[in-house]
N, C-alpha and C positions, 0 to 999 in steps of 0.2 A: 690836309686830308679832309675830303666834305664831311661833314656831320647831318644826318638826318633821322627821323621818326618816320620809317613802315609804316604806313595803314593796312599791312596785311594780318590776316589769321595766322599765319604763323610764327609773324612775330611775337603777335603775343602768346603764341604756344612755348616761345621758348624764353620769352618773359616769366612765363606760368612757373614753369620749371625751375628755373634760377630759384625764383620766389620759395617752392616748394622745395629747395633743395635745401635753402636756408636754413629753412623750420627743423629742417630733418636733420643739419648739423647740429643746429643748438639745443635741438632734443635730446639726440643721443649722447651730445657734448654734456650736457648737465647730470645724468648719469654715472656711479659710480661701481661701474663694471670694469673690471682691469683684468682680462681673458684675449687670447690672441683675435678668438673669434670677436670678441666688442670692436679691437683694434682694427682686422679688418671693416667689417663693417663701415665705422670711422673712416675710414680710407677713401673708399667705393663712394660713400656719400659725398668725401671732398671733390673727389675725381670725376664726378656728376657734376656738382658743382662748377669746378670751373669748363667743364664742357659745355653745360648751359652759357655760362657769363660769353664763353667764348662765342657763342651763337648769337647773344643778344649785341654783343660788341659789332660782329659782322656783321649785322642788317642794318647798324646805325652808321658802319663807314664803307666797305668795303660789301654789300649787295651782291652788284652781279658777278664777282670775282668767288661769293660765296655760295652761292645757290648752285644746284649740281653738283658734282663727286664731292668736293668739301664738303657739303652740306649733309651729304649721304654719308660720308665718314663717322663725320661729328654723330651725327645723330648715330649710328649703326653703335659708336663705344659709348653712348648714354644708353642705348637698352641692355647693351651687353654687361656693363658695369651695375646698374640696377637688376637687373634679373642674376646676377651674380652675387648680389647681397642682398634682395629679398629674401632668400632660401633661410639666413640665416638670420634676418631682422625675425622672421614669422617661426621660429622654432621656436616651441615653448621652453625646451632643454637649457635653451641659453637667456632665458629669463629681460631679453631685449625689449621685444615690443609685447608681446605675450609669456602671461607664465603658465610653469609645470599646473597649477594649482587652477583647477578646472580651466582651462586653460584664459587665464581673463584676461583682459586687458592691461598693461601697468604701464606705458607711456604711449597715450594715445595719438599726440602729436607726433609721434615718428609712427603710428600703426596707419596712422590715414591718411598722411600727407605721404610716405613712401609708396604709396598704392596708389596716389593722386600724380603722386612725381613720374612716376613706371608705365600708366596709361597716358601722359602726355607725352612722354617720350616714344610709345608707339606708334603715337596720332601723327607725328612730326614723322618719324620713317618711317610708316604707312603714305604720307601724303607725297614725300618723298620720291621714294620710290616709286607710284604709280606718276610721279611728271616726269622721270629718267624711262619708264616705260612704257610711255604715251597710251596709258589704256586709262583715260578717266571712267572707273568703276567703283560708284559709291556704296554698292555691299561689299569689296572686297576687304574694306575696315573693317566691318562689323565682322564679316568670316572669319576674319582675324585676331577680333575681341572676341568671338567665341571660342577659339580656337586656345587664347590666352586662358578664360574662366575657365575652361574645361579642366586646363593643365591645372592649375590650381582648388578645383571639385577632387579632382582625382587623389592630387597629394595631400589634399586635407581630410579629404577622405579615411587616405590609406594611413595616416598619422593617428588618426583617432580611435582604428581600427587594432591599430599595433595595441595603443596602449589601452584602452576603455573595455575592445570587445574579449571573451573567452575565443576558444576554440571554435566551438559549437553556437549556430545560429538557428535561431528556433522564429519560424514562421515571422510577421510583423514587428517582431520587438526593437529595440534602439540599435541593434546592431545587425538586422537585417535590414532595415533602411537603411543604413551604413553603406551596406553591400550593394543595396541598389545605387547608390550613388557612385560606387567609386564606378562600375560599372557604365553611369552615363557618362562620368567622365571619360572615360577611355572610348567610348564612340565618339563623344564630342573632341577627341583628339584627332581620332582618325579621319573621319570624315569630313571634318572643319577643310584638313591638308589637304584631302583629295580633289575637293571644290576647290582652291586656291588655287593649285596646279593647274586642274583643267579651265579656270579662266586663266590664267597667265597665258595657255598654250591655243585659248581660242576654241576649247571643243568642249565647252560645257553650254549644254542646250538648257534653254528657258522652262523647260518642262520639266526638268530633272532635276534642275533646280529647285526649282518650289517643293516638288518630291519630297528633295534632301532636308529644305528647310522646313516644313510641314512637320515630315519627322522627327527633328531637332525639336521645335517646337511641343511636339505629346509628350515627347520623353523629359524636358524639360516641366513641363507641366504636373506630371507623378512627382517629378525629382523635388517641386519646392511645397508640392503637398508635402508627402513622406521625410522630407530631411527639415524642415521647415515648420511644421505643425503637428502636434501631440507628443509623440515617444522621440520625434526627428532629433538625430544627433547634434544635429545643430542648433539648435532652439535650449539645451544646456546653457550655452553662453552666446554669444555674440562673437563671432571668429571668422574666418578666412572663408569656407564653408558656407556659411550663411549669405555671405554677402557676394560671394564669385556662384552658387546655388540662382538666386534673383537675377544676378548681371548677366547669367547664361541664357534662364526665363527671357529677359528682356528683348535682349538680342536678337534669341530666336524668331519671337513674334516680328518685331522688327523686319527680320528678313524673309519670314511667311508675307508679310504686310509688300514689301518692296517686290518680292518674285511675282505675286500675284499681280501685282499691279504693273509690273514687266509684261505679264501673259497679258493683260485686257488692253493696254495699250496701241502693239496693232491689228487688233479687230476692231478699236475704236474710231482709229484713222480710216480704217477701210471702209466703216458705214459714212464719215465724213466725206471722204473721195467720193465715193457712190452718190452720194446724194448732192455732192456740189458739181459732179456730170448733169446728174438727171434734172436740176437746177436749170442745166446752162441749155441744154436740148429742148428744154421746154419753153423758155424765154425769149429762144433765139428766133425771129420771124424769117422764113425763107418765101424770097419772090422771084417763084417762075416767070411771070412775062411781063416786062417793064412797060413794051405797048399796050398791053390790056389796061393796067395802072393808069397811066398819062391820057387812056378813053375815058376812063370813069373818071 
């Protein structure tokens, strides 16, 4: 069986992953939580685990045999097994990676490196997917990573909401920022999917884009003032919140930055064309009468 080292990027995405899969065993493994919910958890991270090993194994023997539907498999039950036990890694109830008790951190290494494991694992069936459906579209990640922040603004949101806010929200305070966030997130849910779709199907224009993304981007922008700075719910501790709050921020600019720069691209070309005609018409010498030439 040959043995070789990929020089591709996603091998080492799914080197990355192994690596972080590791960390996230022996984190949670050193822990002494004996709950079904730990158990699981434990499981999902083993089951990551060898799914990564299994990738890294396949690039170094078996390549082309593995790229395409196996490779989309593999990858499809590492996001589905990590986003299946994030839910319950990020509960503060179950005292794993965050506790009940303002919700803080208590083992960091499985709070950052599960978060680190769960975005490479997208990036790998993101990148995936778009070469099984020949649409090389590099914001369709990011709309993707938006799409992911958001889901996690929304439910950290509405987590904080349960337990921290009353009833009653009264003008600016920590739990009307609250509200404004869970609220971006649920547009950043919806809206993320409806762009995704319409590029998959081909019918989402350059112009409506930016639109979308511009928007993303304001609402964004309020979201990491207000939830981020003064009274912001997040700004308490250091949580799930704060940091999917920025990575939504980011993204979106990101993709304001890329749409616009989609829109000036062919009006850029076309003053180029234009001007290497008017080049060529000007340079070119035309001669009407060869015997008049050959007198002079």
């Amino acid at each position: 069986m040959p043995f070789a080292v990929p020089d591709t990027p996603r091998f080492q995405s799914w080197s990355i992953v192994f690596t972080l899969s590791c960390v996230c065993v022996a984190s949670h493994a050193s822990q002494t939580i004996d709950t079904d919910v730990s158990k699981w958890v434990l499981t999902a991270i083993c089951v990551s685990l060898v799914l990564s090993f299994c990738g890294v194994v396949s690039y170094m023997t078996i390549l082309e045999k593995f790229q395409g539907r196996n490779e989309s498999v593999t990858a499809s039950l590492l996001v589905i097994f990590w986003a299946a036990s994030l839910p319950f890694i990020m509960d503060p109830s179950n005292n794993i990676a965050i506790t009940a008790n303002n919700f803080a951190i208590v083992n960091a290494n499985l709070y950052f490196f599960s978060w680190a494991a769960f975005g490479y694992s997208l990036l790998i069936f993101t990148q995936v997917a778009l070469e099984i459906a020949a649409k090389p579209n590099g914001k369709i990640a990011k709309w993707f990573g938006l799409l992911v922040s958001s889901i996690i603004v929304v439910a950290s949101s509405s987590q904080y909401g349960n337990v921290s806010c009353p009833s009653e929200v009264d003008g600016l305070s920590t739990c009307g920022r609250n509200s404004y966030a869970i609220s971006v997130g649920a547009l950043g849910l919806v809206i993320p999917a409806i762009v995704l779709v319409l590029t998959m199907v081909k019918k989402m224009a350059a112009k409506l884009e930016f639109a979308i993304s511009f928007l993303m981007f304001l609402l964004y922008i309020f979201a990491v003032g207000l939830v981020t700075f003064g009274d912001g719910p997040a700004i308490k501790s250091v949580s799930n919140l704060y940091f999917s709050t920025w990575v939504g921020f980011a993204l979106s600019l990101m993709l304001t930055f890329d749409c616009f720069k989609g829109l000036m691209e062919p009006e850029t070309e076309k003053v180029v064309e234009e001007d290497n005609e008017d080049f060529e018409v000007a340079s070119t010498p035309v001669i009407e009468d060869f015997n008049e030439v050959e007198t002079r």
